[in-house]
Structure formats: structure tokens, C-alpha cells
N, C-alpha and C positions, 0 to 999 in steps of 0.2 A: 807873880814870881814863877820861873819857872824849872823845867828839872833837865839839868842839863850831863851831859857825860863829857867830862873832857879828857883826849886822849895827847897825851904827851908821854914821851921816855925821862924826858930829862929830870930829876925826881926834885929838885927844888924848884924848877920852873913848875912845875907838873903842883909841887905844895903851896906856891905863890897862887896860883890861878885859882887852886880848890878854896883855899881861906879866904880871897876879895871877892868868889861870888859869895858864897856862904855866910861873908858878911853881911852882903848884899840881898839876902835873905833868899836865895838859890837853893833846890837842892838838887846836890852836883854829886857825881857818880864818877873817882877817879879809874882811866885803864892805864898800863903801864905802858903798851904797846897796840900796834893795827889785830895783833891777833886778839887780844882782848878787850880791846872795841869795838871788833865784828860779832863778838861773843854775846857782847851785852848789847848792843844794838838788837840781835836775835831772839832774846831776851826778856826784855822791859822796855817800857812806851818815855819817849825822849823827845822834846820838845825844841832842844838845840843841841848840835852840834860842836863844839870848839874841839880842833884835830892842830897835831902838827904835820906841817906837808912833808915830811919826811921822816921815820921812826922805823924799827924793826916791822916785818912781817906788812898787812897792805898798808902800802903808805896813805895820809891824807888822802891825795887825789882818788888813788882805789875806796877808800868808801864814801867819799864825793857821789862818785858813779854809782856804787849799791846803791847807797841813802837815794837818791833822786830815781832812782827805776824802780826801787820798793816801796818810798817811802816819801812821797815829793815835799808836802809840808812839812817836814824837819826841815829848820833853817843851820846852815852850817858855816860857821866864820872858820879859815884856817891862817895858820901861824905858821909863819915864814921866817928864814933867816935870812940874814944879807945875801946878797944874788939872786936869792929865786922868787924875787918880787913879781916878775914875768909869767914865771911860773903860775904865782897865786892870780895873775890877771885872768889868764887863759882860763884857770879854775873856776873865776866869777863866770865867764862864760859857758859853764857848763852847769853854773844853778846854784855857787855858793855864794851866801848872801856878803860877805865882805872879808877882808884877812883886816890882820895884824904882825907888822913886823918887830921881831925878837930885835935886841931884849923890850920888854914892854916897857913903855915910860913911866907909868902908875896906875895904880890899883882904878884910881877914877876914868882913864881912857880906855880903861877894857870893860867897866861897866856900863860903860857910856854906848861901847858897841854892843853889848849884849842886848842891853835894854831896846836901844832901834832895833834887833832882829826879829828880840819875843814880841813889839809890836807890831812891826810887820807883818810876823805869824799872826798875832790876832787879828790886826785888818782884816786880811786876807780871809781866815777861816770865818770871822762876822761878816764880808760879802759872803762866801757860799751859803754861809746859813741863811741869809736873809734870802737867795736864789731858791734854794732847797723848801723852806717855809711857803715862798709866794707860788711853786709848783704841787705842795701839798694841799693848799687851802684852795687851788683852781679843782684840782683832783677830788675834793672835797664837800667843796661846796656851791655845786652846779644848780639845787636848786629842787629834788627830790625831798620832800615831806618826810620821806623815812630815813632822808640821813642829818635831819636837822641834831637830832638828838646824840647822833654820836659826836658831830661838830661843835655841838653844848659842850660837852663831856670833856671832849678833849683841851677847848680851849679851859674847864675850870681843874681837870688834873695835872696839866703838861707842867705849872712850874713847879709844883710842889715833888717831890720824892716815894708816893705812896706808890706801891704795887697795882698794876694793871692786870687783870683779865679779860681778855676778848674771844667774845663766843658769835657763833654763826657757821652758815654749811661751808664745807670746803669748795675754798674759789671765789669767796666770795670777798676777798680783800680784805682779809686781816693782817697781813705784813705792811700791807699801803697804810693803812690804818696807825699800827706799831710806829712807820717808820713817823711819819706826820706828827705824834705824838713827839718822836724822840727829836724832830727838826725842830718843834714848839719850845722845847725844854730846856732846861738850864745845861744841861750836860751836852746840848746841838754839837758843840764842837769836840766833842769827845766821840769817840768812833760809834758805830751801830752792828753790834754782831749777833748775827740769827742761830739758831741750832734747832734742826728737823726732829724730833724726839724721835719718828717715829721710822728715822730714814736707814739708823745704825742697829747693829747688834748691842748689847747689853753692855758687854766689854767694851767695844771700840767708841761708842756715847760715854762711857765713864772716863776714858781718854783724851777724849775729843774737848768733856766741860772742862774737865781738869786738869791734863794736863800728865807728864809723866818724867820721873829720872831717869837716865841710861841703865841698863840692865834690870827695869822695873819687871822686866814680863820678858820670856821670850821674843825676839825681834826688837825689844827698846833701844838701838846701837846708839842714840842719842838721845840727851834731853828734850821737849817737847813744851811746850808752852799751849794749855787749853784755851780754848776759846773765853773759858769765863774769866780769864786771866789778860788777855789780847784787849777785852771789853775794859779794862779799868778807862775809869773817867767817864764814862758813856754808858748806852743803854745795850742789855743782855734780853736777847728776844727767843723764846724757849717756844716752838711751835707745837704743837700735838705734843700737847704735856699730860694729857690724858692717857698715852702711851706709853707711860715710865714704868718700870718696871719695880716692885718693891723698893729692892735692895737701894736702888739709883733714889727713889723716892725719899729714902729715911737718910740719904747725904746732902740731898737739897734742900729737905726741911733745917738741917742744923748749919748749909751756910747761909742761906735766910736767915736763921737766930741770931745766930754769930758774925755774920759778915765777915767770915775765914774760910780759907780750906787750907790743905794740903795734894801737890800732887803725886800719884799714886807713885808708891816707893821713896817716898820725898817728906822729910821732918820740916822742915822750914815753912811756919806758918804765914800764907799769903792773906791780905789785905781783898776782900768781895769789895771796892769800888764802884759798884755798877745801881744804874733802876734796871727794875726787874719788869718787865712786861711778859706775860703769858697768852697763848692762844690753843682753842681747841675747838674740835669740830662734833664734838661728842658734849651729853650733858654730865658735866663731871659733878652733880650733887649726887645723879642717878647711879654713877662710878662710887663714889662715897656708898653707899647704901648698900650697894652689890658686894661693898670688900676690897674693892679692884681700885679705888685711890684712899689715901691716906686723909684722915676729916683735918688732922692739924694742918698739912700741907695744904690741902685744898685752900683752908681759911687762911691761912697763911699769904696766896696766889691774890686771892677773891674778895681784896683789900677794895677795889673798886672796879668793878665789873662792866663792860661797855659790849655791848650786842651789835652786832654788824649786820645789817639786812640783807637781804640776797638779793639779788640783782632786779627780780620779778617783783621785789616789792618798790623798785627806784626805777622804773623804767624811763623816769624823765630825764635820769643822767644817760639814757643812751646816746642821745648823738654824742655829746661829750666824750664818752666813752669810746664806741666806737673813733672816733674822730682821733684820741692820743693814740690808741690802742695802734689804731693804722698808720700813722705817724712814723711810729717805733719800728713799724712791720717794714712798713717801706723805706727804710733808710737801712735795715740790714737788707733789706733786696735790691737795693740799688736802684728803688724806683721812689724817691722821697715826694712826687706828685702826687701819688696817688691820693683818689677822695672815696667817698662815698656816696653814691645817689640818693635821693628820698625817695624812691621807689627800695631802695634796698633797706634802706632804714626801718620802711616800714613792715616789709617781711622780718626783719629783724625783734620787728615790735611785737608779732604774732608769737615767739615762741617762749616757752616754758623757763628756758635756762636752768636745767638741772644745778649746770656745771659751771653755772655763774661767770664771773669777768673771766673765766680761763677756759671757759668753752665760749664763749665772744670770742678771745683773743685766735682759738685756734680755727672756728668759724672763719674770720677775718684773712688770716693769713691762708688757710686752703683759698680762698677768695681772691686775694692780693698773687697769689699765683698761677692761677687761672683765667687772672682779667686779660684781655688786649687792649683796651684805652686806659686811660688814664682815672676812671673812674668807675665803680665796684659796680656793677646792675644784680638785679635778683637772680639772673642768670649762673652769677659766676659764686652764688652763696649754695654750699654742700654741706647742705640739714641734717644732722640724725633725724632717723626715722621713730616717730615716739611710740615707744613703748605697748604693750599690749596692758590697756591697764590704766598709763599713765591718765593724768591731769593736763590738759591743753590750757596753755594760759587763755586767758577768758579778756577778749574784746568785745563792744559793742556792734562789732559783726559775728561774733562765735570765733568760734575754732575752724581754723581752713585749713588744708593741705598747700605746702609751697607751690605746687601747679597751679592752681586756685588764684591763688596771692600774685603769682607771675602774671595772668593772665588778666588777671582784675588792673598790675600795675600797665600792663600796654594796652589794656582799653583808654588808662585813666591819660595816658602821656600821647596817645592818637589823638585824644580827644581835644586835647591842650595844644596841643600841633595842628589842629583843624585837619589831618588825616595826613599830614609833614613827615614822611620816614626819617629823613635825615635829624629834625628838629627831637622827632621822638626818640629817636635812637639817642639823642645828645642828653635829653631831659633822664635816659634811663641808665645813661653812663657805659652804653655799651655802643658794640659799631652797628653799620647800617646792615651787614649782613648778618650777624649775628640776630639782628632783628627780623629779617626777611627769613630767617629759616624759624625763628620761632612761631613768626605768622602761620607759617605753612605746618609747622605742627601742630599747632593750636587750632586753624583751620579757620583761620582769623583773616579780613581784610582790613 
């Protein structure tokens, strides 16, 4: 069943339409007019559309156009009167799933059309999911030792409804993580919405989960719909919740309990819809103990807890990694060829990675902007310099400096070329002169 708003003027047509879905076990949300079905579209999550193509304020066709540039998966039938059959053709053409021409014959040929729409819509949103899933579990399960167990994890929490916890350093893919879970899950086609705890002020995060009435606060000129509100049907992904501040703390613990809120300035008790997934980068038992989190809250979060390894403990996902990561990079630069060398790879394999897939990622892309072929050499990769101090990740050659590693990779690819510049230059993913001045730095024939 689904939850439909139908907008018509005409008030017994408008009471005809609400009673044969609602029999039809719908729940349907009537507006009187375009202005209060752009209202309530704005509003609350709606799964179908039925408009008439012509009423006070936007007609049908104007929120055809919103609905499909905001909102693509709402299916929208609209209702037409004699003459503007045309009309509603043209409409199809712009992304609404079918009309019906006024007066309706009966109660059963307009359920008949509704029901093909909400299918439609489910097909549709069961392909993405099943798309969505098959790019999580490649993202997932390349074959690293240390992420068998979050892949365990995942696959025995995602159907059930419990509370998630994911701990690990920052960067190191706990939102990839989240989202995986929420693609797995029963709620897949229900939306996925993140909130950075730690990205807002105290005030503007109490807004943000919740939500607000017009004249709630200075500047409120309009209602507001939070984020944890936008989340109904779907997964609520809370990141550095470590970062909450009391007050925020002791509103989260009680809509957890209650699976209500209110938004601020607002009496009207909403419905918490959502799985909760949480993430942090900090050890929040130790946050507990210090003061600085809340023990019920915590327990509350820490229903079942999943650890995310850092990149230096999975380094066997790097080509993987590296290989999407670049993917991604070179299709926003315009260069969607681009590869990656094993020569680079394996300078790649030498470092530390503080900053996990998000210092890969930006590794990559200085990289992707600096190359001239089509493919990455050690050359075109710009290292931080580690630390005074730091830990060097530990190979079976030690710890090198990227000079080192560069130098080692155009021994190794001269040597595979029988002494071939061109062949080596190709094996290293860079060009032939870019090679010939490294020679000559390096002091190399």
C-alpha cells in the first residue's frame, strides 16, 4: 500500500478519490488546491502523486515539473477533463506515469491505475537496490582478512531493526560502511540520510535533526522539515556522535526511547521512522567515563557495535581501492581512462595512511592531475612527508623514502624492458621523457 496525496479542487471529486483509495487500504493525504500540494509535498515523503491538470494556484503540470527535478521516483497519474487529453499526453512525456480522464468511470478503474504506478515504483526502486547492493558488497568484499568481519557483521545485522555502532579512525570508511548496511536492509528503499555531528553549531544541529516552525527563533521565516524527519522509512546515519553536546544528547536518548519528537516550536508529535546507525572516530566508552557522553545514550547507540579497520590493516583492498577511487576522480576530470601502474601501486603499498581512503582518495586525485598519459607512474603520486616521530608502515623491504621506491620502480621496469625506454616508460604509466629526465636525476642509465 501506498501513501498517496491527492490534489483536486473539485470537493466531491476530491471526496470520491480519498474514500476508493482508503478503501483500498491507501493512505492518502487530501490538498484543496496546487498551493497546498506544493506545501505538503515540501513537507512529508509521498510515494504517489494523483493531481488534477488544472486547479487554483500550480496547476498539475507545475508540480509534474517540481515532483520530477526534486523528486524523480514519485510516480504521478494526473486527471484531466474533456479536451485536455493532449494536454495530459504531452505530460506523460515529461515523466508522469499515466492520467485519467474526469468523470472517472469507477472506483475499480482508478485503483487499477494506482496499483500499476505503486508497482512500477517498486520495480523500479528493487532494480536500484539490487544495483546499489551489488556495488556495496564489490566495495566490500575484495578479499582483505581484516574486513571479513565487518562483512560477517553486516550481512547478520542489515535485516533486522537493531541499532548500529561503527567505530574506526577517521577516513577510514564508515559512511561506505553505513550506507552498505542500509542498501542490505529492509528499509533499502527508503532514503539514506547522514548528519555530521560535529560539522554544526549546537543550535543550527538541533535544527538540522529536527526540524523547526516558522517564527521558532529568530530568522525561522518558514517551516523546516529536519533531517530526521526527511529519513522516515529509511536509515538516520548520525556521524561523530561523540561530538554531541549534552543538551542535544539528553533529546536523542528520549527519541530513541520513544520513537517521537517534536520540531522546535512545534506541538505536533512526529513519528522517529528510521534505523539508527551511528559512527565515531573517538573511543566513546572512554567519553562515558570522562563525563563527556551520556552511559544511557551510549547503550542505547551500542546495540551492536562493528569496528572498521584502517586502511593499513586491509592493504590488499588497495588496488580495488585505488582502481574505484580513480574511477570516480577521472570522470569528474574528464579523463575517465585514466589507470593506475604497478609501479605506483606499489609506492602506494609503502605508506602509513594516516588518513585512510581519504588521503588515498586525495593522493590519487593530486596524481590524476599531474599525470600526462593515461596512466598514474610513481612520478605523478605527491606523498606527505611523514612525520618526525611517526610509524612507517612496515614491508618486507622496511621503510623507504618515495625517492627510493621511484628509483627501485625504474630499475625494476628497465629491467623487464631488457633496457626498452619506451616499453619502460609504458610499464610505468608515464611518457618517454618524463622517464629520460628521471634517469638523469637519478643518475641512472
Amino acid at each position: 500500500m501506498a501513501k498517496v496525496l491527492v490534489a483536486e479542487d473539485e470537493e466531491g471529486v476530491r471526496e470520491f478519490l480519498v474514500e476508493a483509495l482508503e478503501l483500498a487500504g491507501h493512505t492518502v493525504t487530501p490538498a484543496r488546491d496546487g498551493h497546498e500540494a506544493k506545501r505538503l509535498l515540501g513537507e512529508r515523503s509521498f510515494e504517489l502523486l494523483l493531481t488534477d491538470l488544472k486547479m487554483p494556484g500550480p496547476s498539475g503540470l507545475d508540480l509534474l515539473r517540481e515532483v520530477k527535478a526534486s523528486q524523480p521516483e514519485l510516480e504521478v497519474i494526473l486527471l484531466t477533463a474533456h479536451g485536455t487529453v493532449d494536454t495530459a499526453v504531452e505530460a506523460m512525456k515529461l515523466g508522469a506515469f499515466d492520467y485519467l480522464q474526469k468523470p472517472i468511470g469507477s472506483p475499480a478503474e482508478l485503483r487499477l491505475v494506482v496499483e500499476r504506478a505503486v508497482e512500477h515504483r517498486a520495480l523500479a526502486a528493487s532494480q536500484e537496490r539490487s544495483e546499489r547492493l551489488r556495488e556495496g558488497q564489490v566495495r566490500l568484499t575484495w578479499g582483505a582478512p581484516a574486513m571479513s568481519g565487518v562483512v560477517d557483521a553486516l550481512q547478520k545485522v542489515a535485516p533486522t531493526q537493531a541499532t548500529v555502532l561503527l567505530t574506526g579512525e577517521s577516513g577510514a570508511g564508515k559512511e561506505v560502511v553505513a550506507r552498505s548496511l542500509h542498501e542490505q536492509s529492509r528499509r533499502a528503499e527508503g532514503p539514506f540520510v547522514a548528519v555530521n555531528c560535529a560539522a554544526l553549531s549546537e543550535s543550527l544541529l538541533e535544527s538540522e535533526l529536527f526540524g523547526h516552525e516558522k517564527g521558532a527563533f529568530t530568522g525561522a521565516s518558514a517551516r523546516r522539515r529536519g533531517r530526521l524527519e526527511l529519513a522516515e522509512g529509511g536509515t538516520f546515519f548520525l556521524d561523530e556522535v561523540a561530538e554531541l553536546k549534552p543538551e542535544l544528547q539528553a533529546k536523542l536518548l528520549r527519541v530513541l526511547q520513544d520513537r517521537r519528537f517534536e520540531r522546535i516550536g512545534g506541538t505536533r508529535t512526529i513519528e522517529a521512522d528510521v534505523r539508527w546507525v551511528a559512527a565515531t572516530n573517538r573511543d566513546l566508552r572512554a567519553r562515558v567515563d570522562e563525563g563527556a557522553f551520556r552511559e544511557d545514550l551510549y547503550h542505547r547507540l551500542a546495540v551492536f557495535p562493528i569496528h572498521v579497520p584502517p586502511l593499513r590493516e586491509r592493504l590488499e583492498d588497495l588496488p580495488h581501492l585505488a582502481a574505484e577511487l580513480l574511477a570516480r576522480i577521472g570522470q569528474r576530470l574528464g579523463r575517465p581512462s585514466l589507470k593506475i601502474s604497478a609501479a605506483a601501486l606499489e609506492v602506494l603499498a609503502q605508506q602509513s595512511w594516516r588518513g585512510n581512503v581519504r588521503e588515498l582518495a586525495n593522493v590519487l586525485e593530486r596524481g590524476a592531475i599531474l599525470a600526462e598519459g593515461q596512466a598514474l607512474g610513481p612520478g605523478d603520486l605527491v606523498l606527505e612527508a611523514p612525520r618526525a616521530g611517526a610509524k612507517a608502515a612496515l614491508t618486507p623491504s622496511g621503510a623507504r623514502s618515495l625517492e627510493e621506491m621511484e628509483q627501485e620502480a625504474i630499475k625494476a621496469a628497465l629491467a623487464e624492458a631488457e633496457g626498452n625506454r619506451r616499453q619502460a616508460a609504458k610499464r610505468l604509466g608515464i611518457g618517454e621523457r618524463t622517464l629520460y629526465d628521471k634517469l638523469r636525476k637519478y643518475g641512472l642509465k
